[in-house]
PDB file of N, CA, C and O in Angstrom:
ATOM      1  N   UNK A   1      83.717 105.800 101.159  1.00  0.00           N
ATOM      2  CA  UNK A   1      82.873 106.904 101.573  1.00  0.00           C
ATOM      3  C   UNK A   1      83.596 108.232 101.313  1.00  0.00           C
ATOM      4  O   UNK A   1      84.734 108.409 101.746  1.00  0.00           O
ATOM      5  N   UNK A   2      82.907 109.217 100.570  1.00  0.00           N
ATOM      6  CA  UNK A   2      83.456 110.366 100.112  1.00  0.00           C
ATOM      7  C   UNK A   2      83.501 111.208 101.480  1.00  0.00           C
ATOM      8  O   UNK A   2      82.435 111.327 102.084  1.00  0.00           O
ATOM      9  N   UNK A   3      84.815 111.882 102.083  1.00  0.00           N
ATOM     10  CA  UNK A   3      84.770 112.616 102.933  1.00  0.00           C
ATOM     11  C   UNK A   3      84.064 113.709 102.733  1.00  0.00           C
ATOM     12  O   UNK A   3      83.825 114.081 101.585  1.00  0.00           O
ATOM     13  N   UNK A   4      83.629 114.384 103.811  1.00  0.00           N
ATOM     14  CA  UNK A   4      83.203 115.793 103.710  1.00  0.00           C
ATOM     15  C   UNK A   4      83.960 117.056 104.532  1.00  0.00           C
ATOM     16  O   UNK A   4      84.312 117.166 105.707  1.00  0.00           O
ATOM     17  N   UNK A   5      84.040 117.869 103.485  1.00  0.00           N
ATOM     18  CA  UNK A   5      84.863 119.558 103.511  1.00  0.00           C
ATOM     19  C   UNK A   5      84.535 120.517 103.396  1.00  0.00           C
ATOM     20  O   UNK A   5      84.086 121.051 102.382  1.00  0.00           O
ATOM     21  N   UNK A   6      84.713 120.988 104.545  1.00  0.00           N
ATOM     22  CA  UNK A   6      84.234 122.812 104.344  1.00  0.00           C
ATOM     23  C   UNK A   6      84.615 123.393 102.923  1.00  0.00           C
ATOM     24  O   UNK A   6      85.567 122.969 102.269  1.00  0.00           O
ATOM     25  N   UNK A   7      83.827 124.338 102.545  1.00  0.00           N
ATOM     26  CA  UNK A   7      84.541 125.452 101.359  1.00  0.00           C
ATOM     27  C   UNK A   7      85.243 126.369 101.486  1.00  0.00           C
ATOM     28  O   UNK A   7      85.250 127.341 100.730  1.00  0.00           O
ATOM     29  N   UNK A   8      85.894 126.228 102.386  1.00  0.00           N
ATOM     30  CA  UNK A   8      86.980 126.840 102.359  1.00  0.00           C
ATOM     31  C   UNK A   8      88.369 125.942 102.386  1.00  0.00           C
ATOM     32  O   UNK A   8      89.423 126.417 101.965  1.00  0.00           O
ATOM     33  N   UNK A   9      88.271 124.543 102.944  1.00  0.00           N
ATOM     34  CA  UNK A   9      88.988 123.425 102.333  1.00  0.00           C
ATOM     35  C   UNK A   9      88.977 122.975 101.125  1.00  0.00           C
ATOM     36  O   UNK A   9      89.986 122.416 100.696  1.00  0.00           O
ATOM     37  N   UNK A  10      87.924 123.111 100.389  1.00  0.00           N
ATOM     38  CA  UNK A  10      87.560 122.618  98.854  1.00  0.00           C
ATOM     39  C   UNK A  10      88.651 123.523  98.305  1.00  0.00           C
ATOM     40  O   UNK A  10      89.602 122.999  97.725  1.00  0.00           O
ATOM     41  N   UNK A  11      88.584 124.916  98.452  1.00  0.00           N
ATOM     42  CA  UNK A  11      89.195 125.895  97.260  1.00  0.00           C
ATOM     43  C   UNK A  11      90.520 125.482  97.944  1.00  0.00           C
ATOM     44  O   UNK A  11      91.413 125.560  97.100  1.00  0.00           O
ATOM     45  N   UNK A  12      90.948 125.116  99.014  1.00  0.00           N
ATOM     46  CA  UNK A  12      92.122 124.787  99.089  1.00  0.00           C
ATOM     47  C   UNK A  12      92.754 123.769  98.259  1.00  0.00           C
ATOM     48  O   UNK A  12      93.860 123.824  97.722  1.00  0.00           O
ATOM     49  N   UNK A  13      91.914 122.854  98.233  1.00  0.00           N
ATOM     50  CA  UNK A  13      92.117 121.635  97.308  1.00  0.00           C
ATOM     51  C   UNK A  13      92.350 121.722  96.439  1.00  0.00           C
ATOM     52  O   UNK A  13      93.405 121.286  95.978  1.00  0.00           O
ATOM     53  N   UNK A  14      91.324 122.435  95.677  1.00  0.00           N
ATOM     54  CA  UNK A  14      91.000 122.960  94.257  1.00  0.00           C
ATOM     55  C   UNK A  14      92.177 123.475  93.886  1.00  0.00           C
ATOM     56  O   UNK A  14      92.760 122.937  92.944  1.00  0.00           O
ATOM     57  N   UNK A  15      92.723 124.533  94.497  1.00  0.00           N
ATOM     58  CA  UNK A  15      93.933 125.249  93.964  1.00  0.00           C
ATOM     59  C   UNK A  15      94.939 124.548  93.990  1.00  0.00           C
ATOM     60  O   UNK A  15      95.670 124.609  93.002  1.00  0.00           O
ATOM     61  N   UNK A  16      95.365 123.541  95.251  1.00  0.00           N
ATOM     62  CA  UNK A  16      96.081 122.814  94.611  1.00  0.00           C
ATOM     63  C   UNK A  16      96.602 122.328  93.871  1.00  0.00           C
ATOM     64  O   UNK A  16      97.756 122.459  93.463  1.00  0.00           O
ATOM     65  N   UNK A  17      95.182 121.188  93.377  1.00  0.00           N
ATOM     66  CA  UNK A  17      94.697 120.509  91.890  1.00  0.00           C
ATOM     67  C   UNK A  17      95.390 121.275  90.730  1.00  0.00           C
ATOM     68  O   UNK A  17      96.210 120.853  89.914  1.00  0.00           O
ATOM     69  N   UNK A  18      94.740 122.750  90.897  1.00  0.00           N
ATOM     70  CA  UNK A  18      95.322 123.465  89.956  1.00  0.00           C
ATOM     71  C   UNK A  18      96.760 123.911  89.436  1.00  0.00           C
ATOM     72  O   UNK A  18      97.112 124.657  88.523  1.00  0.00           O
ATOM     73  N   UNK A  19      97.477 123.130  90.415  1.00  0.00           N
ATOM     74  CA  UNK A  19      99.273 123.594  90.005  1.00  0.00           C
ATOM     75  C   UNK A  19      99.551 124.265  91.156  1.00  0.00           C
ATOM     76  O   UNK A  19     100.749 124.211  91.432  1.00  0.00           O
ATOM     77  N   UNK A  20      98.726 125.023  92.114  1.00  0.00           N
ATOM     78  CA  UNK A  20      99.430 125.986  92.901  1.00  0.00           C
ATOM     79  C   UNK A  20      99.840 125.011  94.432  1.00  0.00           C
ATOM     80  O   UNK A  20      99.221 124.649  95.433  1.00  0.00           O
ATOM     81  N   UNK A  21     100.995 124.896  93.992  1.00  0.00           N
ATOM     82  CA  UNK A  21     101.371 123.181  94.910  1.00  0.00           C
ATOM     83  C   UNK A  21     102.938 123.677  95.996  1.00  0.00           C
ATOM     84  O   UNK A  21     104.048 123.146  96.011  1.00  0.00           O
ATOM     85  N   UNK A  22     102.514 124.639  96.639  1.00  0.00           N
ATOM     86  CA  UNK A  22     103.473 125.192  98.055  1.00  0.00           C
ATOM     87  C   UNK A  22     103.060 126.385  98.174  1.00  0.00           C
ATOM     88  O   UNK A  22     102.373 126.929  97.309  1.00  0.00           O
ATOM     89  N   UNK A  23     103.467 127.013  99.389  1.00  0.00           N
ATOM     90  CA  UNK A  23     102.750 128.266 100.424  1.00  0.00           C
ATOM     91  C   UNK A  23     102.733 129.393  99.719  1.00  0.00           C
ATOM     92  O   UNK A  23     101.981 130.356  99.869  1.00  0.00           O
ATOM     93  N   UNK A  24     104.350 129.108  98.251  1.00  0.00           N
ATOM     94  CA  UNK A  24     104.398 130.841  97.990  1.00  0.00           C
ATOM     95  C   UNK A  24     103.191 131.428  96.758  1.00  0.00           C
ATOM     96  O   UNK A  24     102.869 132.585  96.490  1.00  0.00           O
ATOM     97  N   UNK A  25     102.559 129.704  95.991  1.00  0.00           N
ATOM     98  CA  UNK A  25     101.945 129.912  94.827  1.00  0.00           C
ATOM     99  C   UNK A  25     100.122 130.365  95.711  1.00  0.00           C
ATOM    100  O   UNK A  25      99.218 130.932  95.096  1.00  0.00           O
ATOM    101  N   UNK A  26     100.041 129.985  96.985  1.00  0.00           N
ATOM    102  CA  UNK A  26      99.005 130.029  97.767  1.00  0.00           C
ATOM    103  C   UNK A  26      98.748 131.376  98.222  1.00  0.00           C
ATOM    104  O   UNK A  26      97.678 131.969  98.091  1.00  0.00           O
ATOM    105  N   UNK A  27     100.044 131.926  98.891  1.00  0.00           N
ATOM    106  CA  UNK A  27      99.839 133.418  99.817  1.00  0.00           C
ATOM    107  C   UNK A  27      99.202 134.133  99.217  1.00  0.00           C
ATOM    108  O   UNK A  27      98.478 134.715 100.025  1.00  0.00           O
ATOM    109  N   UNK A  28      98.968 134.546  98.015  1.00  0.00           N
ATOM    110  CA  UNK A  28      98.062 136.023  97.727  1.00  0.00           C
ATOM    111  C   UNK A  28      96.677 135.354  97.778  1.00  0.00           C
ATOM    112  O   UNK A  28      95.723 135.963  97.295  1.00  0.00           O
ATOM    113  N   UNK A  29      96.494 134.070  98.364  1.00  0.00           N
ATOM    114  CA  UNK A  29      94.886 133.675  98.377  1.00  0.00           C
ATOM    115  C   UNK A  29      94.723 133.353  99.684  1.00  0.00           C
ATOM    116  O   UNK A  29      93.673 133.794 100.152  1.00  0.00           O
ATOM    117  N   UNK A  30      95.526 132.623 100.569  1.00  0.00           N
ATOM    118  CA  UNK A  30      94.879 132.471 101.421  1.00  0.00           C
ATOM    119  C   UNK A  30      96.076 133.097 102.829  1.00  0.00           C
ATOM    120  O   UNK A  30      97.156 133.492 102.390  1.00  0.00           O
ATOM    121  N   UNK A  31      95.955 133.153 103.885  1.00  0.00           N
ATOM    122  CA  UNK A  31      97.093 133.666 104.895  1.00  0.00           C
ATOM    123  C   UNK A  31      97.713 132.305 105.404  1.00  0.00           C
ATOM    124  O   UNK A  31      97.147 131.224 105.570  1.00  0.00           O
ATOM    125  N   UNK A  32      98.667 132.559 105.548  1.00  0.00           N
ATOM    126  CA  UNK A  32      99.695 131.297 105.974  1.00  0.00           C
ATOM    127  C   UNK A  32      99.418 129.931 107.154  1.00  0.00           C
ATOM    128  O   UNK A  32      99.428 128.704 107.253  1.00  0.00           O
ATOM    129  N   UNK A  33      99.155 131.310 107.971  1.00  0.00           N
ATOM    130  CA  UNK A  33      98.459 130.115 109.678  1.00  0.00           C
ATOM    131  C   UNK A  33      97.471 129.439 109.236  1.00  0.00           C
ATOM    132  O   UNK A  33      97.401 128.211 109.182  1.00  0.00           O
ATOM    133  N   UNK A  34      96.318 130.559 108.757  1.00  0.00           N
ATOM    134  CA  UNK A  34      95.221 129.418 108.421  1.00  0.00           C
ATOM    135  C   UNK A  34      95.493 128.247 107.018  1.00  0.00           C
ATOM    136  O   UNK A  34      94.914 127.161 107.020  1.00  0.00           O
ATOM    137  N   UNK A  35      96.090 128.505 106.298  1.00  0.00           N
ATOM    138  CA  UNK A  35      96.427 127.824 105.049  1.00  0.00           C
ATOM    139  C   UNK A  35      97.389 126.574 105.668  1.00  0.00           C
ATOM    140  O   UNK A  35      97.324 125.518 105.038  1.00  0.00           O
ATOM    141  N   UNK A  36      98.135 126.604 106.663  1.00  0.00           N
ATOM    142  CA  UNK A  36      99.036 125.688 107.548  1.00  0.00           C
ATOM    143  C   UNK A  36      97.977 124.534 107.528  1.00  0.00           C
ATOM    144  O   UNK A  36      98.010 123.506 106.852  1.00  0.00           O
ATOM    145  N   UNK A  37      97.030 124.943 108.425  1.00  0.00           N
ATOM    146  CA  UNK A  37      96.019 124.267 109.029  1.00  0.00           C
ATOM    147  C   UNK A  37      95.136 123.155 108.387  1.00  0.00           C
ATOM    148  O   UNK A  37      94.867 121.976 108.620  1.00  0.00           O
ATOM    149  N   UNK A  38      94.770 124.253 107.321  1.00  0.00           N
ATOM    150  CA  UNK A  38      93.949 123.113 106.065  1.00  0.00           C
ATOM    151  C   UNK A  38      94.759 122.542 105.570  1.00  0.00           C
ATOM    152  O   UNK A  38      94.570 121.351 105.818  1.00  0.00           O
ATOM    153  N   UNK A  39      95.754 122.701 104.876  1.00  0.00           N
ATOM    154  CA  UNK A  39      96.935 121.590 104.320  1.00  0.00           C
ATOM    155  C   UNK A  39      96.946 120.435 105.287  1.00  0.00           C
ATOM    156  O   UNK A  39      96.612 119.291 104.980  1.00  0.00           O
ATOM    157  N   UNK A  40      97.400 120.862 106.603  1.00  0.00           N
ATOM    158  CA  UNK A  40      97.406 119.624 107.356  1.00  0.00           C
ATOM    159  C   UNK A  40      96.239 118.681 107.394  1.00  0.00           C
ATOM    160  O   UNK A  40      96.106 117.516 107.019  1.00  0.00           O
ATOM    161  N   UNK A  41      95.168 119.831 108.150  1.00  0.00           N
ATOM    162  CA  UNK A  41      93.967 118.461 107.655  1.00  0.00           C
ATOM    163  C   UNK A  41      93.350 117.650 106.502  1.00  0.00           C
ATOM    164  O   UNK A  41      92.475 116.785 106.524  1.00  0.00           O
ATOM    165  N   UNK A  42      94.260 118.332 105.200  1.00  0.00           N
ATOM    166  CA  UNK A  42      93.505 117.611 103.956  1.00  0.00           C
ATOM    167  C   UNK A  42      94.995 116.367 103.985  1.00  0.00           C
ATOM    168  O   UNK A  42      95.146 115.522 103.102  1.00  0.00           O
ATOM    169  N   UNK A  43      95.642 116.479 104.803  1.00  0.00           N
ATOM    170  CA  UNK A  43      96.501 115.741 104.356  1.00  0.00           C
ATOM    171  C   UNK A  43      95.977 114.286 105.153  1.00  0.00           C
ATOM    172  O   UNK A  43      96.011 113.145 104.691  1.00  0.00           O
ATOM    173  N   UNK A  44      95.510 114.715 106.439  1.00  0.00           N
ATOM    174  CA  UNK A  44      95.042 113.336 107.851  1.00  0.00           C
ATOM    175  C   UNK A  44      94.146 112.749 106.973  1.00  0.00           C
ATOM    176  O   UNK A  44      94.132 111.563 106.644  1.00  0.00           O
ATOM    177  N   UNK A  45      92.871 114.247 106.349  1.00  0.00           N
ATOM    178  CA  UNK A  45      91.935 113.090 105.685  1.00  0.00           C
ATOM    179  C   UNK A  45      92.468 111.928 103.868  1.00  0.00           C
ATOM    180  O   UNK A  45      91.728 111.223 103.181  1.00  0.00           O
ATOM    181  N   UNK A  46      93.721 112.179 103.728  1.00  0.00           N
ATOM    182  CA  UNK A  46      94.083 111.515 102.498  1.00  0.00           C
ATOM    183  C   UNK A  46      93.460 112.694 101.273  1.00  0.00           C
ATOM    184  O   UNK A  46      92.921 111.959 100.445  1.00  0.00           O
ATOM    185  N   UNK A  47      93.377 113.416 101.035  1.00  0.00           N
ATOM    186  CA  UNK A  47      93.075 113.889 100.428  1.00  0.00           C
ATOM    187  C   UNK A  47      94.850 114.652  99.474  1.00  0.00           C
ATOM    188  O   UNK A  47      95.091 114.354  98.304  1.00  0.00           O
ATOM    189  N   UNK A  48      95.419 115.211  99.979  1.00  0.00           N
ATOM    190  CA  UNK A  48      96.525 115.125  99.468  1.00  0.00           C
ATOM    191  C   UNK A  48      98.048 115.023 100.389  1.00  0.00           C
ATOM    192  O   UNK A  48      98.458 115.165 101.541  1.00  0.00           O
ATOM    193  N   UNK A  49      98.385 114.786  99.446  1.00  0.00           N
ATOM    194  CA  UNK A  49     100.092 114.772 100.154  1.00  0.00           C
ATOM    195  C   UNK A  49     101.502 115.817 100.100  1.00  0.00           C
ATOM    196  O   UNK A  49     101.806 116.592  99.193  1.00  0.00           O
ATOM    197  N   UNK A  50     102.200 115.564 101.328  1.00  0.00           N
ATOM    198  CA  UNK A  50     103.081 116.281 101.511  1.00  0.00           C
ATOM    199  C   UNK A  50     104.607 116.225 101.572  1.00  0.00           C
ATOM    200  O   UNK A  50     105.240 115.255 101.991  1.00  0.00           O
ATOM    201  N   UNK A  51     104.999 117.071 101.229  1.00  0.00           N
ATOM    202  CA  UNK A  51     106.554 116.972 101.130  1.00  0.00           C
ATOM    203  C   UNK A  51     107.213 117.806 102.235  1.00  0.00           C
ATOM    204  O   UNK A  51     106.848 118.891 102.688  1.00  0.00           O
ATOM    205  N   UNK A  52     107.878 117.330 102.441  1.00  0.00           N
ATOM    206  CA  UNK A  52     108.765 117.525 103.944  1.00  0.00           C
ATOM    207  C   UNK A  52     110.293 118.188 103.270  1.00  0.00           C
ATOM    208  O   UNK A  52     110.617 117.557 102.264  1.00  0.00           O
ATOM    209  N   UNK A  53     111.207 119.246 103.605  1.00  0.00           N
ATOM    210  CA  UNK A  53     112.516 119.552 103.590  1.00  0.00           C
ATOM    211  C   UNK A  53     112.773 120.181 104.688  1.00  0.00           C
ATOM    212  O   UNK A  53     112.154 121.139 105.152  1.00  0.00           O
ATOM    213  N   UNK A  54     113.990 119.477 105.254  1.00  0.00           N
ATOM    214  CA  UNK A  54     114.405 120.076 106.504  1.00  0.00           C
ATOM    215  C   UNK A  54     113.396 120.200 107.543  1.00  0.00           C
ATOM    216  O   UNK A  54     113.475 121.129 108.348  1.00  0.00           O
ATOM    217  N   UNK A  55     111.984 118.923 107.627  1.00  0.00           N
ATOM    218  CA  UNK A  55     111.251 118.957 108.667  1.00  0.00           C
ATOM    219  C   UNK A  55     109.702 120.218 108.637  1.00  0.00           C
ATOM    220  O   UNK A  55     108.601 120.311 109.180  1.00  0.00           O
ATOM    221  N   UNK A  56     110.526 120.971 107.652  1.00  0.00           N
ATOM    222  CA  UNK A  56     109.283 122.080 106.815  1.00  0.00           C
ATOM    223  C   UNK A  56     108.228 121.350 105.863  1.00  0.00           C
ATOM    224  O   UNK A  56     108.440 120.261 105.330  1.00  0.00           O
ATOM    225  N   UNK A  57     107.293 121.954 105.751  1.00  0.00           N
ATOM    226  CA  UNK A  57     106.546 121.621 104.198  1.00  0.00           C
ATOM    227  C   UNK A  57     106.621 122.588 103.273  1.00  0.00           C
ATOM    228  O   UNK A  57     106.318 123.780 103.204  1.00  0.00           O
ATOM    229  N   UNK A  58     107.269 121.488 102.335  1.00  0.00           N
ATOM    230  CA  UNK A  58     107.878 122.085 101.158  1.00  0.00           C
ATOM    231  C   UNK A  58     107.564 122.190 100.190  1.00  0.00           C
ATOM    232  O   UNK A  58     108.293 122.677  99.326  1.00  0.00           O
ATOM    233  N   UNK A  59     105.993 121.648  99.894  1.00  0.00           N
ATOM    234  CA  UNK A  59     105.166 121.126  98.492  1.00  0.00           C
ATOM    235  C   UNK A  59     104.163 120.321  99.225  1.00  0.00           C
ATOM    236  O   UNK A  59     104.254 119.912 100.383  1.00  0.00           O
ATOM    237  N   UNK A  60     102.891 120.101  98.125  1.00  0.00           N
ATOM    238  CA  UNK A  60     102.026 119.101  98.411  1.00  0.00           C
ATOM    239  C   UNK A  60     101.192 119.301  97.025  1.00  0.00           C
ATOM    240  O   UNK A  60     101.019 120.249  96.259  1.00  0.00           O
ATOM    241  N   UNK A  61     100.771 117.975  97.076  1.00  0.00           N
ATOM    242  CA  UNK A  61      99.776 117.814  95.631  1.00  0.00           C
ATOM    243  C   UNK A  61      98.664 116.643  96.115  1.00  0.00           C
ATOM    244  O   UNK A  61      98.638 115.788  97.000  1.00  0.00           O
ATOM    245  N   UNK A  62      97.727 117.099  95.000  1.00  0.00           N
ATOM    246  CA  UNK A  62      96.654 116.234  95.575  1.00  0.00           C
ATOM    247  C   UNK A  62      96.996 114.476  95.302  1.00  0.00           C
ATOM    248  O   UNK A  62      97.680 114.044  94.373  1.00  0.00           O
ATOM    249  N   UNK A  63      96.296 113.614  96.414  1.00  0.00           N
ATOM    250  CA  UNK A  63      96.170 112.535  96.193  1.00  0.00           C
ATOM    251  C   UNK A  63      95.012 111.939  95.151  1.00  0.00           C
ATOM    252  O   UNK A  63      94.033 112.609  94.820  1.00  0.00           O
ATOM    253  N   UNK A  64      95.248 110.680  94.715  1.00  0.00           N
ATOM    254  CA  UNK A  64      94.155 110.367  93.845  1.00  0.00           C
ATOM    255  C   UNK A  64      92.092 110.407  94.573  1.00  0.00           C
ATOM    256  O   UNK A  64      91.036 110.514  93.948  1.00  0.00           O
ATOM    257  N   UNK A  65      92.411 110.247  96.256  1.00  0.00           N
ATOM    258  CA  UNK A  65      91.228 110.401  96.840  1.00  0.00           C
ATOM    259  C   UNK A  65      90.994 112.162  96.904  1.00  0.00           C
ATOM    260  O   UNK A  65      89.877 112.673  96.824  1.00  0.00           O
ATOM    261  N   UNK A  66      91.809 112.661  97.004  1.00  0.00           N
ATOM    262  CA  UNK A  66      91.197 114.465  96.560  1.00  0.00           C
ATOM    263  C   UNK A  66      90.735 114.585  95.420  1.00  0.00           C
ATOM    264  O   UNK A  66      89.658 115.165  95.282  1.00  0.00           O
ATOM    265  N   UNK A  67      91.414 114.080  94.329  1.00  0.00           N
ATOM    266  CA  UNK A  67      91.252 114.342  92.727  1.00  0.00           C
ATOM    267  C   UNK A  67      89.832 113.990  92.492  1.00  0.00           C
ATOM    268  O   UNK A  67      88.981 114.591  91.837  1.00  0.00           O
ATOM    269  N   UNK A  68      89.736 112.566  93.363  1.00  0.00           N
ATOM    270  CA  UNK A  68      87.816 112.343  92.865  1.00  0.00           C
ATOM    271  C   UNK A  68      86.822 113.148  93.538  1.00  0.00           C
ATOM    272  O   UNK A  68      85.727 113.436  93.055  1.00  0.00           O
ATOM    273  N   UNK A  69      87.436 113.649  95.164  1.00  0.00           N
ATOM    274  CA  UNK A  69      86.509 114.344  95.367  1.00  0.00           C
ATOM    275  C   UNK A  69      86.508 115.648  94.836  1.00  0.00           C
ATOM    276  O   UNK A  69      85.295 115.854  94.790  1.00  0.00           O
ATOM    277  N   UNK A  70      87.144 116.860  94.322  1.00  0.00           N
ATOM    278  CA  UNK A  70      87.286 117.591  93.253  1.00  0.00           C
ATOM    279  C   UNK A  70      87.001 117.604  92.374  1.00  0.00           C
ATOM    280  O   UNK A  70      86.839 118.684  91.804  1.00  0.00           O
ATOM    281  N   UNK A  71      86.722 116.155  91.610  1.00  0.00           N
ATOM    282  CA  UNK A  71      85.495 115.802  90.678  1.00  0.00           C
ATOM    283  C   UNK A  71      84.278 115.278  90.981  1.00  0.00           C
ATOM    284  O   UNK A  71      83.510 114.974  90.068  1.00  0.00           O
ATOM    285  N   UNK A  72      83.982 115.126  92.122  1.00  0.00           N
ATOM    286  CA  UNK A  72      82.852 114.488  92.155  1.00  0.00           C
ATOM    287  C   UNK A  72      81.381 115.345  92.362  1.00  0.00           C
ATOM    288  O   UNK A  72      81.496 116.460  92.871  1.00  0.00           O
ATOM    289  N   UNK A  73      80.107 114.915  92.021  1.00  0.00           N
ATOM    290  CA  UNK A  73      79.279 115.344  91.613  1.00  0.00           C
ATOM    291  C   UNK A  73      78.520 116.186  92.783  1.00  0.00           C
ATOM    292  O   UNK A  73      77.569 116.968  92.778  1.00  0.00           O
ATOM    293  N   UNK A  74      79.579 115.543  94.019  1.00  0.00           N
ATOM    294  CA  UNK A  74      78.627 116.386  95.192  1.00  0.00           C
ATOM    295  C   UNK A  74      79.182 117.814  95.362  1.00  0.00           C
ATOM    296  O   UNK A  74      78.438 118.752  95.648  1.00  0.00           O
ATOM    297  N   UNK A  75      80.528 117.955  95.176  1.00  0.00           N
ATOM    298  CA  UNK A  75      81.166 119.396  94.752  1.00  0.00           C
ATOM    299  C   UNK A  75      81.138 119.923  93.385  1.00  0.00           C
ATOM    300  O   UNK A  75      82.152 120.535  93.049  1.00  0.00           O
ATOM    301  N   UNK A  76      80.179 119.815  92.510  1.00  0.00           N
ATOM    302  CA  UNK A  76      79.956 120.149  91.440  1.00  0.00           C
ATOM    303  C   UNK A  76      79.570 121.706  91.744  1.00  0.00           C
ATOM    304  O   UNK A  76      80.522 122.264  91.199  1.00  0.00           O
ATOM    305  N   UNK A  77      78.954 122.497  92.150  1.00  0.00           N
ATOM    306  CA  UNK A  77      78.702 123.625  92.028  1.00  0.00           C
ATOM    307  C   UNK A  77      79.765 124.248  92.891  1.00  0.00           C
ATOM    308  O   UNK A  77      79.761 125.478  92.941  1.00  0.00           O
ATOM    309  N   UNK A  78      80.624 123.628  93.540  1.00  0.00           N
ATOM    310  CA  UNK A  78      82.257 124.929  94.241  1.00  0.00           C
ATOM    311  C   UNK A  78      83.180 124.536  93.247  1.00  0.00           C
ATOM    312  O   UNK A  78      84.126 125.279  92.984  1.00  0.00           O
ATOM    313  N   UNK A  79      82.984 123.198  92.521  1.00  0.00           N
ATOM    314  CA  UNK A  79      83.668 123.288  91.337  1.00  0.00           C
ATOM    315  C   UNK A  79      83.648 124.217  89.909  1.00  0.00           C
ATOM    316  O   UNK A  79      84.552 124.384  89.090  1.00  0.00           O
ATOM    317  N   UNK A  80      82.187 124.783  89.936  1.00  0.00           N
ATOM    318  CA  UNK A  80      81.873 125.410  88.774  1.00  0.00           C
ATOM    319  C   UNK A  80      81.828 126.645  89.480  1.00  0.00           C
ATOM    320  O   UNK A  80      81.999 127.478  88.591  1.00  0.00           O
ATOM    321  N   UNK A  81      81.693 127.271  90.596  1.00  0.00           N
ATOM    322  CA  UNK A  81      81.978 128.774  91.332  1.00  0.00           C
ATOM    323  C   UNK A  81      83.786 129.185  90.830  1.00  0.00           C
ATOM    324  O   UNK A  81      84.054 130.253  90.280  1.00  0.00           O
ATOM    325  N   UNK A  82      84.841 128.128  91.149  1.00  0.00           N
ATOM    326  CA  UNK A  82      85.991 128.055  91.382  1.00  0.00           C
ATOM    327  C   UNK A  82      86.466 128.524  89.452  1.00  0.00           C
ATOM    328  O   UNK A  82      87.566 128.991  89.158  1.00  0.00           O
ATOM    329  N   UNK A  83      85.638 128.319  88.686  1.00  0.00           N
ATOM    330  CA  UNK A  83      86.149 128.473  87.225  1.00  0.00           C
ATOM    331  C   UNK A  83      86.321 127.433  86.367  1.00  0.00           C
ATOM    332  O   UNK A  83      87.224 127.612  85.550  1.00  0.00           O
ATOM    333  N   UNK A  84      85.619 126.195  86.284  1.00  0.00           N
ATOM    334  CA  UNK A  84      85.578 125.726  85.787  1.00  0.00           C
ATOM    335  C   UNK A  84      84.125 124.427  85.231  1.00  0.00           C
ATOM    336  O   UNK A  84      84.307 123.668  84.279  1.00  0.00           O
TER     337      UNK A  84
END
């Protein structure tokens, strides 16, 4: 069952997807606290994963269950808003 995500979690995803894979490639898009937040929850729902240093998060990239939903046909139009 394909989870469901706010759009403002999607573009989180999305950017991810896109290479921008830790807080500093993120900050000029989204603010930190709230960007904390969604990382964490895309991480509970499997959607992607995280890297830990020194108990921090230090990176994250999408999992193969984000990647399909990022492709999939029900986010097709925040996929094609997002640039592509």
């Amino acid at each position: 069952m394909m989870e469901k995500i706010s759009k403002e979690e999607y573009e989180t995803l999305y950017f991810i997807y896109r290479g921008r894979t830790n807080f500093q490639r993120l900050d000029k898009i989204f603010d930190k606290a709230s960007l904390k937040k969604k990382v964490t929850k895309l991480e509970k729902l499997g959607l992607i994963k995280i890297s830990y240093r020194e108990e921090e998060i230090y990176g994250f990239m999408e999992s193969d269950k984000g990647k399909e939903l990022i492709e999939s046909e029900v986010y097709k139009n925040w996929y094609r808003e997002l640039g592509d």
